[in-house]
C-alpha positions as CSV (number, residue, x, y, z in Angstrom):
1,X,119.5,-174.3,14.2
2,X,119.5,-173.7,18.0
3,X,118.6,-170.3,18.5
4,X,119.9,-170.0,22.0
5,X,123.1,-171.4,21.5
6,X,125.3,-168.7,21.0
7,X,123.8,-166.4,23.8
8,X,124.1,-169.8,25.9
9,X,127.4,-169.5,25.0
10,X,127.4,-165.6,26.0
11,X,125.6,-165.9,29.1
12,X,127.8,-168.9,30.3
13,X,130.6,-165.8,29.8
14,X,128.6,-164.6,33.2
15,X,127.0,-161.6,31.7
16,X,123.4,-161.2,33.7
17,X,121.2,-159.5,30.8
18,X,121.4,-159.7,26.9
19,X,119.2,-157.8,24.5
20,X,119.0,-158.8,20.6
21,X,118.8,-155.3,18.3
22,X,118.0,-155.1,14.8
23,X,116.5,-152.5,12.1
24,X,114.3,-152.3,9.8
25,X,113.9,-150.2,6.9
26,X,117.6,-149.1,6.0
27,X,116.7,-149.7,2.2
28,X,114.0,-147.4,1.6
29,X,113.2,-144.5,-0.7
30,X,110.8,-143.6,1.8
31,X,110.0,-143.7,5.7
32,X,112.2,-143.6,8.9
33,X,114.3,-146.3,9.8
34,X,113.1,-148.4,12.6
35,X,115.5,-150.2,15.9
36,X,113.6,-152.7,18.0
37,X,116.0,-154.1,21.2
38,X,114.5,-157.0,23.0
39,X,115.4,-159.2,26.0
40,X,113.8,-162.6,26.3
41,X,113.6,-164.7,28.9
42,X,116.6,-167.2,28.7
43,X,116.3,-170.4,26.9
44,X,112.5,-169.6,26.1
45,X,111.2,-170.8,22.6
46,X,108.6,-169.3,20.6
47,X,107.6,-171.3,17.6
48,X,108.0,-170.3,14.8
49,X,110.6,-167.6,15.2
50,X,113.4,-166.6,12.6
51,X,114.6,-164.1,10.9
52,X,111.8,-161.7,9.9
53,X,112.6,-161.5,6.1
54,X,111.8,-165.3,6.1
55,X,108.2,-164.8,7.7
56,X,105.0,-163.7,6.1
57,X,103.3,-160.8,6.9
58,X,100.7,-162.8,9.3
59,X,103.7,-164.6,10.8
60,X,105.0,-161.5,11.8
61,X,102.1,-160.6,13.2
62,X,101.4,-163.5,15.2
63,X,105.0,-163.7,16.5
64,X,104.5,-159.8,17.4
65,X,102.0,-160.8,19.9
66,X,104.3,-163.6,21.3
67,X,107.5,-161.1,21.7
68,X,105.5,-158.5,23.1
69,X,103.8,-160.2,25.8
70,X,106.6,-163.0,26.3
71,X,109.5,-160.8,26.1
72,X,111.0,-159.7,29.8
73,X,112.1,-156.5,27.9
74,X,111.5,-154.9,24.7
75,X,111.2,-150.9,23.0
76,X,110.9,-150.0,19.1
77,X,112.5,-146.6,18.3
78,X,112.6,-144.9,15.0
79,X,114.9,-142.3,13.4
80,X,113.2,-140.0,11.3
81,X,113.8,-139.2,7.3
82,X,115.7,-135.6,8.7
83,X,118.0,-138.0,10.9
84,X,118.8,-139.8,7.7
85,X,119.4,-136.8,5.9
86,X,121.9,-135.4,8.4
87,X,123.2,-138.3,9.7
88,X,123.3,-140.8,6.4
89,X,121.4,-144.2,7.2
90,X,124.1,-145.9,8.9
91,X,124.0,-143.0,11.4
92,X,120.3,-143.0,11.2
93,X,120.3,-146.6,12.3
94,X,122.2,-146.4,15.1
95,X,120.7,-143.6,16.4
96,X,117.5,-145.6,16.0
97,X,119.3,-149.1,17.9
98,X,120.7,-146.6,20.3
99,X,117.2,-145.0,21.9
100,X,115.9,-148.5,21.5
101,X,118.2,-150.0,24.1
102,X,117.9,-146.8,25.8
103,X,113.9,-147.5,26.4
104,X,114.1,-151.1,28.1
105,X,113.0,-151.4,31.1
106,X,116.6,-152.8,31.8
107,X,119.7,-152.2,31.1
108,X,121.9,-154.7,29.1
109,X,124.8,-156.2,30.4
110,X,125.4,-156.9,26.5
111,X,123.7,-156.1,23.3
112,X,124.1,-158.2,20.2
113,X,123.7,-156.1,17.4
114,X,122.6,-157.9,13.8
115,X,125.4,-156.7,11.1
116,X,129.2,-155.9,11.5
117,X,129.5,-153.1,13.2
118,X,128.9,-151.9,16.7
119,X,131.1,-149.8,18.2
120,X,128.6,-146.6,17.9
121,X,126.7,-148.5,20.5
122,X,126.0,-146.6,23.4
123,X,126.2,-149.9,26.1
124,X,128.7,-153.2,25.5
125,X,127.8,-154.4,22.6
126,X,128.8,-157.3,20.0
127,X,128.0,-157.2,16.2
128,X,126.9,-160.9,14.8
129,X,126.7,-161.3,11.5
130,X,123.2,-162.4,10.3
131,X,122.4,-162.7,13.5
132,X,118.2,-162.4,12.8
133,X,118.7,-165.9,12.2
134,X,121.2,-167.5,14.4
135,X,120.3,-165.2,18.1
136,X,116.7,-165.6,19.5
137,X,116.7,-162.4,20.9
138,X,117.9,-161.2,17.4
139,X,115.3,-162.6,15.6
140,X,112.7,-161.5,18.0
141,X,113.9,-157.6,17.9
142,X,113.9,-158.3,13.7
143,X,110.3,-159.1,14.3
144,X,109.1,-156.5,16.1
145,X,111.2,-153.6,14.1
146,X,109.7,-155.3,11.0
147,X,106.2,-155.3,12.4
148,X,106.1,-151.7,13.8
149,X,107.6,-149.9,10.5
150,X,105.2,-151.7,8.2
151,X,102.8,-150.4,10.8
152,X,103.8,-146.9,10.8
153,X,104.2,-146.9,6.8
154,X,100.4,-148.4,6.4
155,X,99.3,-144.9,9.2
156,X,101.1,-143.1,6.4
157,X,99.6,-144.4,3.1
158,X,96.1,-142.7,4.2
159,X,98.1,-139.5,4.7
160,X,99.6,-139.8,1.1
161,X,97.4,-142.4,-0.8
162,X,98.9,-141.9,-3.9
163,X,102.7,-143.7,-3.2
164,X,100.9,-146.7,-2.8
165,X,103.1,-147.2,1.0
166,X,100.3,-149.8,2.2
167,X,101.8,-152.2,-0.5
168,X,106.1,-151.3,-0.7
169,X,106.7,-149.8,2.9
170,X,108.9,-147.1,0.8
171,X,110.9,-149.6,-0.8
172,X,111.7,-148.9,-4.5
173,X,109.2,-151.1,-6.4
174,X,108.7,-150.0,-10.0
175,X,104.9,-148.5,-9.2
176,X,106.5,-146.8,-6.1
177,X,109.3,-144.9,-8.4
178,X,106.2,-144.1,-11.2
179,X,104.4,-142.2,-8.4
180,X,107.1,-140.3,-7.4
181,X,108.0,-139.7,-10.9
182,X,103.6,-138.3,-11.5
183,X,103.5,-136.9,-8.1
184,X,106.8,-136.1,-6.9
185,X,108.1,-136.2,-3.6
186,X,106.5,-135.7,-0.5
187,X,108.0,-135.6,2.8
188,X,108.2,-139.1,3.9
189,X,111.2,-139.5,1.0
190,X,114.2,-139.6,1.8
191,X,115.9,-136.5,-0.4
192,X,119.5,-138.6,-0.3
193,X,118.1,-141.8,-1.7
194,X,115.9,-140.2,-4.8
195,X,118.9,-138.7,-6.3
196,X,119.7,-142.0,-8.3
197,X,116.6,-141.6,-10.1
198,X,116.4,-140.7,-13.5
């Protein structure tokens, strides 16, 4: 699978500058929701990139590196567990996408959004679906939103050691639901998401 092919196809439409944006951490119990927005140089290939769900940990790592330094453009933003709350998650998220694009060093003639939807993006955007594994600059902004949440959620678990965050990020794993059960919440959780919980 070309990575580049479809912003080939993009750029060859004549726009100058494209950034890839992507989230992490919309599924959560706990934790804000993080944006990355990234614009590589065109046609560069970094091995080893895809879709960050289909890397390991150290992969991510590595590639974070890569991006970082490779990248012509790139800015994490989060939205914070109160942003959540008032705005639900999909509001959250591109609020998140939004400040994201908002920090490059750049701005977009085009930002491809991974998902659906994208009309509550502030610049030109198109939504492509799964894009984390079809757009390079996708993939690469899946990386780094990946990387810098986990990062943020391990700075937490030493706040509140007894979630266990270092191991779930906030996602609902069995141990992470019997913790909130013995401890209750605390205010990295997301108020919304624990009400299925019995």
């Amino acid at each position: 699978m070309d990575l580049w092919e479809l912003e080939n196809e993009i750029y060859a439409e004549g726009f100058e500058l494209i950034c890839g944006v992507d989230e992490a951490g919309r599924g959560p119990l706990a934790g804000p929701v993080c944006a990355a927005a990234v614009i590589l140089p065109r046609g560069l290939e970094i091995e080893g990139l895809n879709d960050s769900k289909k890397l390991s940990g150290k992969q991510r790592e590595r590639l974070f590196s890569v991006i970082c330094e490779r990248a012509l453009h790139h800015a994490e933003a989060f939205a914070t567990v109160d942003e959540i709350e008032s705005l639900n998650i999909l509001g959250a998220t591109f609020l998140a996408m939004n400040r994201a694009i908002a920090a490059l060093g750049a701005s977009p003639g085009l930002a491809l959004i991974d998902g659906n939807r994208c009309k509550e993006i502030d610049v030109p955007a198109r939504a492509v679906v799964k894009g984390d594994g079809k757009c390079a600059d996708i993939a690469a902004a899946s990386v780094l939103a990946k990387v810098t949440r986990d990062r943020y959620m391990l700075e937490q678990a030493a706040l509140y050691p007894q979630y266990g965050f270092e191991r779930h990020k906030g996602y609902g794993t069995k141990a992470h639901y019997a913790a909130i059960r013995e401890y209750g919440p605390c205010p990295l959780h997301r108020p919304s998401f624990l009400k299925k919980m019995h």
